[in-house]
N, C-alpha and C positions, 0 to 999 in steps of 0.2 A: 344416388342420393345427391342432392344438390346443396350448396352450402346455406342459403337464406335460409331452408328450414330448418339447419339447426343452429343457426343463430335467435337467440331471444330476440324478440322486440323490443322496441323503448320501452314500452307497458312495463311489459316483465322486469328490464334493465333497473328504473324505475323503483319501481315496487324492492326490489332487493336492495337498492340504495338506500330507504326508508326504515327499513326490517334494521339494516344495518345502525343505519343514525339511529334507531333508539335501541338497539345493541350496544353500542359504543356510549350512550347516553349513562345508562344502567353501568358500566363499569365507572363511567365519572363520578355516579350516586354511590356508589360502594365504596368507592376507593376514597372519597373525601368522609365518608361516617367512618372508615378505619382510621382514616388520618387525623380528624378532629382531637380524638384523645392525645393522639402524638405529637401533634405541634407544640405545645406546650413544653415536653420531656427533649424534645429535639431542639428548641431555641434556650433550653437550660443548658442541654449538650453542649451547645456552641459556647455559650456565656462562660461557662466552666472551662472549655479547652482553650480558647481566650484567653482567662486567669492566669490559668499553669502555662500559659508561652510567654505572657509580660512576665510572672516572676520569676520563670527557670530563666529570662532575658537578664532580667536588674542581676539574678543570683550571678548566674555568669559573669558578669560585668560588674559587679560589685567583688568577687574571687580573683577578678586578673586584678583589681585595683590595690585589694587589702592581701592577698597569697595566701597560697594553700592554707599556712600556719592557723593564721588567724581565723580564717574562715573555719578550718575542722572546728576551733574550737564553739565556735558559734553553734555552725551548724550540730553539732555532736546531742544537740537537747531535740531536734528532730529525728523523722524517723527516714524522710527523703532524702534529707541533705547531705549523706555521705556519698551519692553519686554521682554529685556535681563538684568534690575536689578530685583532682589529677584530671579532671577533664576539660581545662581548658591546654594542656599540652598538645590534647588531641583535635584540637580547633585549627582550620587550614585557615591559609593565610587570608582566603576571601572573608572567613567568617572573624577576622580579627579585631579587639577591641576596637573603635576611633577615639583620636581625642574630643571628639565632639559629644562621642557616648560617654566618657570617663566624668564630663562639665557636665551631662545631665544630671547624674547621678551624684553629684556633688550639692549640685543647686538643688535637688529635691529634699535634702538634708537641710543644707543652710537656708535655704529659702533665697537669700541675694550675697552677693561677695564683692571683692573689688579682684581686680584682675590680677593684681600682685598675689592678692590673697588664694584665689585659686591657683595660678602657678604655682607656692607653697605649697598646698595641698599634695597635687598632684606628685609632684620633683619627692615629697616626702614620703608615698608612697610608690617609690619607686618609677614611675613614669619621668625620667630622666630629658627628656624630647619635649617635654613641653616648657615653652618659656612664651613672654610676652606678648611678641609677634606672632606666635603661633597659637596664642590662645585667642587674640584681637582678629585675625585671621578665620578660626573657626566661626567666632561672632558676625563678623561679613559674610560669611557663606552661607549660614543660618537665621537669616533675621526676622524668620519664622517663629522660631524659636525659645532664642534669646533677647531677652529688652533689654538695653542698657538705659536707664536711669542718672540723673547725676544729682547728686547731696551735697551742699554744702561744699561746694565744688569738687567733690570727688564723682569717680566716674562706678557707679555698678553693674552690675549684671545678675540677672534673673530669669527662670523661665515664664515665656507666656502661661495664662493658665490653660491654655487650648495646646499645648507642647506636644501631646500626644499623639492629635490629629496633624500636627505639621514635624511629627516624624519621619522625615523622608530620605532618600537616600541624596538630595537636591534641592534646592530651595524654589529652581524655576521651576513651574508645573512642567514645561511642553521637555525637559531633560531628565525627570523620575522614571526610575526604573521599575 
């Protein structure tokens, strides 16, 4: 037996190439009539687990700001919130609050501050580390972020309204991680 004749020809080659692309075609037609009802329920999915990472985010970070105490008592009228105190003990040191995160979460409350006024804040709740230069300093490294403003010769600070999008671990693009 010789091997040309049991090799197919082109013809044949060919022709099964064909059989296959509208093989392959027909599961593209099915799988997107399954899909169409699903996109929908699955870009909700996402929007939703989205949600619950920015506020189990702020919850966190709003917890190391205000302590345990305070927080139970808050949280105590939900029905999630009790598994978000005692767990920032358990947060490693990468995932530790910044002072840059603490001024977010400050200015989305007050809306604008002056810089004295936020070192207050912060030293009141117990964030002892931050003072002036280190809060003028996060402002330099963020100016994404934060806008300073000045009134009547005083000097403020506020987040951009775009702050979310320029949450980043770095202000230069080409150094984000």
């Amino acid at each position: 037996m010789q091997y040309h004749a049991l090799m197919p020809n082109v013809l044949q080659v060919v022709e099964k190439f064909k059989k296959r692309l509208v093989r392959d075609a027909r599961v593209i037609e099915e799988a997107n009539r399954e899909l169409a009802p699903l996109r929908e329920v699955f870009e909700r999915v996402i929007e939703l687990e989205d949600r619950i990472e920015d506020a189990s985010l702020r919850i966190q970070r709003t917890i190391e700001m205000i302590g345990d105490r305070q927080a139970r008592e808050a949280l105590a009228q939900t029905t999630v919130g009790q598994k978000f105190i005692g767990q920032r003990r358990r947060v490693s040191a990468k995932h530790k609050v910044s002072l840059w995160a603490f001024m977010q979460e400050y200015l989305q409350v007050v809306k604008k501050a002056r810089v004295n006024e936020i070192v207050e804040f912060l030293r009141a709740v117990g964030i002892d580390y931050a003072k002036r230069q280190t809060i003028e300093s996060v402002i330099r490294r963020k100016p994404r972020e934060f806008r300073v403003t000045k009134e009547n010769g005083q000097k403020f600070v506020s987040l951009y309204s775009s702050w979310r999008e320029a949450d980043t671990a770095h202000p230069k693009p080409w150094v984000r991680g």
